[in-house]
C-alpha positions in Angstrom: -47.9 97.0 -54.8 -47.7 97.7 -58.4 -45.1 98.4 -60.0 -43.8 101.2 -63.2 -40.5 101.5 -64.5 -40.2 104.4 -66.0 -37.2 105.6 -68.2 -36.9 109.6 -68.9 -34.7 111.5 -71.2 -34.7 114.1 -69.0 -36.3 116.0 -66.1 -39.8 115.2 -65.8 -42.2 118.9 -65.4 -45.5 119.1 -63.8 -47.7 118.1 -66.6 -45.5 115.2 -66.8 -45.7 113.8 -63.7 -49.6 114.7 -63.5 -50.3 112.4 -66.4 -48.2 109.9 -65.1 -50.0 109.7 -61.7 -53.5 109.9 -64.2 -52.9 107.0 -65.7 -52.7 104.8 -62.7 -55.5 106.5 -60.8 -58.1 104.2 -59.5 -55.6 101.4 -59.1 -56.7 99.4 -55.5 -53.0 98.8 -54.6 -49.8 101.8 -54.3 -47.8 102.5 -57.0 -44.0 102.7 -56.9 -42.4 104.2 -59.5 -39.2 102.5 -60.9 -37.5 106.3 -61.9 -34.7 105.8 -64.3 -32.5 108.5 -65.9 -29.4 107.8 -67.9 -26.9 110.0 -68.2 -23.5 110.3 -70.4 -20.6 108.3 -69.2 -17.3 109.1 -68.7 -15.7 107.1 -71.1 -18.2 108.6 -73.7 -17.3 112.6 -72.5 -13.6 111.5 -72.4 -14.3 110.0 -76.2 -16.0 113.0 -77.2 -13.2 114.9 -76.0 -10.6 113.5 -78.0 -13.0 113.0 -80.9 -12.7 116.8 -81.1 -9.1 116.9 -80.8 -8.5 114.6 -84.1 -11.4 117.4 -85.8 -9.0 119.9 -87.0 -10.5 122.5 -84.6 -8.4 125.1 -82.9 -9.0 124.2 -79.3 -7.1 123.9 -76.4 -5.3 120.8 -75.3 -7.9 118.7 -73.6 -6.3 117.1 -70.2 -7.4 114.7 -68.1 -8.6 117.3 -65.3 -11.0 118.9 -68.2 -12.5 115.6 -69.3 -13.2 114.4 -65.5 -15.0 118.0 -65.0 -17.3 117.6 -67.5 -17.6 114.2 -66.7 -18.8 115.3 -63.0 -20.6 118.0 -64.6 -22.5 115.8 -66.6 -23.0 113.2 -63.5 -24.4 116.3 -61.4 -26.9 117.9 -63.7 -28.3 114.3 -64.2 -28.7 113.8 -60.1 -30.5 117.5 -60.2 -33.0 116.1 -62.7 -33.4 112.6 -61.5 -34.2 114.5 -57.9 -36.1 117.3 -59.7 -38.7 114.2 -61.2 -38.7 112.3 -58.1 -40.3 115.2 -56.0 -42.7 116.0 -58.6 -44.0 112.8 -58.0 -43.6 112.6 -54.4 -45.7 116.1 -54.1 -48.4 113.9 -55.8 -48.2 111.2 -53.5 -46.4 108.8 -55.4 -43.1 106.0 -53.9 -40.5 106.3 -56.1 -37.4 104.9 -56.0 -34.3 107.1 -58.1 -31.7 105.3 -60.2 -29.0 107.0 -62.5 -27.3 104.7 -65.1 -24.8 105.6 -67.1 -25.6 101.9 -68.6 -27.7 101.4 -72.4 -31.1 103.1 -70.8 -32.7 100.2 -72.6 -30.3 97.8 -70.9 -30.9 99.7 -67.4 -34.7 99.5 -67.9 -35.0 95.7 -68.5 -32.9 95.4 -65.5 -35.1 97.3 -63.4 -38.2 95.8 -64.8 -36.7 92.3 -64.0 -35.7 92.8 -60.9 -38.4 95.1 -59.4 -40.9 92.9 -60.9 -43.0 95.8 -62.8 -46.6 95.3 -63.9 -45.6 98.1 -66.9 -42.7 100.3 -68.2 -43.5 103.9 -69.5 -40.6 105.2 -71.6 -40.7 109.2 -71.7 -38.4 111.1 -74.8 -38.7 113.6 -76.6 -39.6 113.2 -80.2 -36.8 110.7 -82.9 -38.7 110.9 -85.8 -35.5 109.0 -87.6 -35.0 106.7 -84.9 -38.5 106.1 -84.4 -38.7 105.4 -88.0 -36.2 102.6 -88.4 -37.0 101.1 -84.9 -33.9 101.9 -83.0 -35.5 104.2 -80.8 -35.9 103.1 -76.6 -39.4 102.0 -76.4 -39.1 100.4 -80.4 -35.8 98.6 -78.4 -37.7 97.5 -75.5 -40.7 97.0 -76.9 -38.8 93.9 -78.3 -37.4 92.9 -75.3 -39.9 92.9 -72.2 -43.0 90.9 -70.9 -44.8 93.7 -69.8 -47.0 96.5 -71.3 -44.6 99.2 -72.6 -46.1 102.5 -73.4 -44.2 105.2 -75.1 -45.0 109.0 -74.3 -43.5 112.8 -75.4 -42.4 114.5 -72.6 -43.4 118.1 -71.8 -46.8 117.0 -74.4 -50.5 117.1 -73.0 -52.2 113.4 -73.9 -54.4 114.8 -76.3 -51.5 116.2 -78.4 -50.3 113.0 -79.0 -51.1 109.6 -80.1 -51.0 107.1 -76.8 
């Protein structure tokens, strides 16, 4: 079996996911996909919440009951995506198995890529010029960190409008 870890910002789309299952086309052995989607933590939303209170803006008390809403709000939009991508690539055939982090997504991906064993990662954003230009981007971050081939692509962005 060979194995991809993948890492997305956010919900794959169809063209997506049929570029993903081109590039490993004409490999002898199954592919499993590694699917990894991070999404905001509580402790960042409850941070963010009180950030704003400290802002000077006119807002309503924030409680506790507010913070864990968004908080579950955040958790279940991420589970809609992360399901959302799977199926896409299930329609094409592909194994995938899901996982939502609310861990570093770097951190999450050379976990997954340790423990599954994958043959490559595939790191999915959406354009960071800034980041991208100082290195502190996800794939410039794990790039540094793993063994294994490491490919960075734009999501929702044919191949040929971008440099792979």
């Amino acid at each position: 079996m060979y194995t991809v870890a993948l890492l997305v910002e956010r919900a794959l789309n169809e063209l997506d996911a049929d570029q993903l299952v081109a590039l490993h086309e004409g490999l002898e052995e199954p592919v499993t996909y590694q699917l990894i989607l991070p999404v905001e933590s509580s402790t960042a939303a409850l941070a963010r919440s009180l950030g704003s209170l400290g802002s000077g803006d006119i807002t309503p008390a924030v409680g506790s009951d507010v913070v864990l809403d968004a908080a579950e709000e955040i958790r279940r939009q991420g589970v809609e995506e992360l399901a959302h991508s799977a199926d896409l690539l299930r329609q094409r055939g592909q194994t995938v198995v899901e996982t939502l982090t609310e861990d570093d997504p770097v951190r999450a991906l050379l976990d997954i890529v340790k423990s599954s064993g994958a043959a490559e990662a595939i790191i999915l954003t959406e354009p960071h010029m800034v980041k991208e230009f100082f290195g502190l981007d996800w794939s410039a971050r794990a790039k540094r960190r793993l063994d294994v081939p490491t490919l960075h692509l734009l999501e929702h962005v044919p191949f040929d409008g971008q440099a792979i």
